[in-house]
C-alpha positions as CSV (number, residue, x, y, z in Angstrom):
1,X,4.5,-13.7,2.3
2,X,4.3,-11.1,-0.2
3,X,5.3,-7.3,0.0
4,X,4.7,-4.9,-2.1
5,X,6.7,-1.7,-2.3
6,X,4.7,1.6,-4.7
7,X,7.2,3.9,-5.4
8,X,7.6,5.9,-9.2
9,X,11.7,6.5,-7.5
10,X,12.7,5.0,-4.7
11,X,14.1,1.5,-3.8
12,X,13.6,-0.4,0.1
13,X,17.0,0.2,0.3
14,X,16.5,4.2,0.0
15,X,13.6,4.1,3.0
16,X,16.2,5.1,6.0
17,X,13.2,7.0,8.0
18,X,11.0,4.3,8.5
19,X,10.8,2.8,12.1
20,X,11.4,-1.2,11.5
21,X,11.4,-1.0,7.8
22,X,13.3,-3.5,6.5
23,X,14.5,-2.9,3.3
24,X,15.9,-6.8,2.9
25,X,12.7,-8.5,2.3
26,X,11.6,-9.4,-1.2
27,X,9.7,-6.6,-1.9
28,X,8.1,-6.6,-5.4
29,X,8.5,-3.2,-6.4
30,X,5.6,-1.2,-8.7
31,X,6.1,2.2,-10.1
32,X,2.9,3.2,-10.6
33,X,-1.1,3.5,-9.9
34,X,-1.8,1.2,-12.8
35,X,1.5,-1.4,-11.8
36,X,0.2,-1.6,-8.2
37,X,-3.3,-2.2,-9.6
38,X,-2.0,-4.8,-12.0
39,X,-0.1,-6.6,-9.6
40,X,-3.1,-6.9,-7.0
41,X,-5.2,-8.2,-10.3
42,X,-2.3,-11.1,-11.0
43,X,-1.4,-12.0,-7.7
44,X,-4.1,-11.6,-5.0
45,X,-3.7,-8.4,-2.1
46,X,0.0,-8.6,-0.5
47,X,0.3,-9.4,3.3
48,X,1.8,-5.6,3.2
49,X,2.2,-2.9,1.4
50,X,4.7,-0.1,1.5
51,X,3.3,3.4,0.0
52,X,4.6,6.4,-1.6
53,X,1.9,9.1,-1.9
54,X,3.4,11.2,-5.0
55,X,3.4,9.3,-8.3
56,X,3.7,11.7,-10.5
57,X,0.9,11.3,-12.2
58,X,-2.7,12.3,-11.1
59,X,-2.8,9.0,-9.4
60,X,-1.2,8.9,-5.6
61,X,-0.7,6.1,-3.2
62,X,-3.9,7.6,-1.5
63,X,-5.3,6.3,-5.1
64,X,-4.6,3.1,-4.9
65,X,-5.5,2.6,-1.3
66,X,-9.0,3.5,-2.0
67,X,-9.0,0.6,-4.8
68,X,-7.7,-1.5,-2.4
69,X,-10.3,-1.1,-0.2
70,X,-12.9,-1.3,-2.7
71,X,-11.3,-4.0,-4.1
72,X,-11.4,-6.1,-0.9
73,X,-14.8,-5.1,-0.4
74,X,-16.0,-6.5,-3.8
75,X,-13.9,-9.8,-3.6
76,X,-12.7,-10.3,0.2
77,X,-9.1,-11.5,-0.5
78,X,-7.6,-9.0,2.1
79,X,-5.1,-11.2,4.2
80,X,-6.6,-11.5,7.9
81,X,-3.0,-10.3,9.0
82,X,-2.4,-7.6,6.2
83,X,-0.3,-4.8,7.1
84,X,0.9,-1.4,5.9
85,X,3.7,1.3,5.8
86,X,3.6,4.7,4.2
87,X,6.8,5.9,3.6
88,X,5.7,9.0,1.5
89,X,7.8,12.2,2.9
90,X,4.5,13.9,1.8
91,X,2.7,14.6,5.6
92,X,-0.6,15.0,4.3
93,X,-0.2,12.2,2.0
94,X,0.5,10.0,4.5
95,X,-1.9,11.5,6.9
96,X,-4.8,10.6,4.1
97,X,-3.1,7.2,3.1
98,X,-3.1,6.1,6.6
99,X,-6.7,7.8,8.0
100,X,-7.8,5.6,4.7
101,X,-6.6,2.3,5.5
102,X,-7.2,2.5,9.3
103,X,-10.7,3.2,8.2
104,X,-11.4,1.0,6.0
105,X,-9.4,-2.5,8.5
106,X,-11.3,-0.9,11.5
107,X,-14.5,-1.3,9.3
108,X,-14.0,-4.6,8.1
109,X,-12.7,-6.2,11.6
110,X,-16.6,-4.9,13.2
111,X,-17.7,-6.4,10.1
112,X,-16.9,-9.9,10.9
């Protein structure tokens, strides 16, 4: 399996307020918008993906959500069993990270 882990500070190991979050997998960790991006381009969607929402930069983890789904919706290489955590402290951050991605797996499980 592969997990990726967006982040521009934090490690796993740092994620202490995450319910079941386990910090000991082999997360591949980005920094960035354009790392995450990258990543996705080189190695295919990971089976799950950990978010931060601030990057500071004007790209968010809410930013590269939406390219996820877009990008899944262009090529269909979204793992049947992908998963999702957002560890953003940010509340509407993860409020709009997570009403993104429940949107977009809820549309493409009636799509099928």
């Amino acid at each position: 399996m592969k997990y990726l882990f967006l982040d521009d500070e934090r490690i796993p190991a740092d994620v202490t307020w995450v319910p079941g979050f386990d910090p000991t997998l082999p997360w591949h960790i980005v920094r960035s918008y354009d790392e995450a991006v990258s990543y996705v381009e080189q190695n295919g969607i990971p089976d799950v993906v950990s978010f931060d929402h601030d990057l500071g930069s004007d790209y968010t983890g809410l930013s590269f959500a939406f390219w996820l789904a877009s990008h899944d919706l262009d090529h269909h290489i979204m793992p049947d069993d992908f998963s999702y955590m957002v560890h953003s402290m940010n509340p509407v951050g993860k409020a709009n990270i997570i009403g993104t991605l429940e949107s977009y797996l809820n549309f493409r499980k009636n799509a099928k």
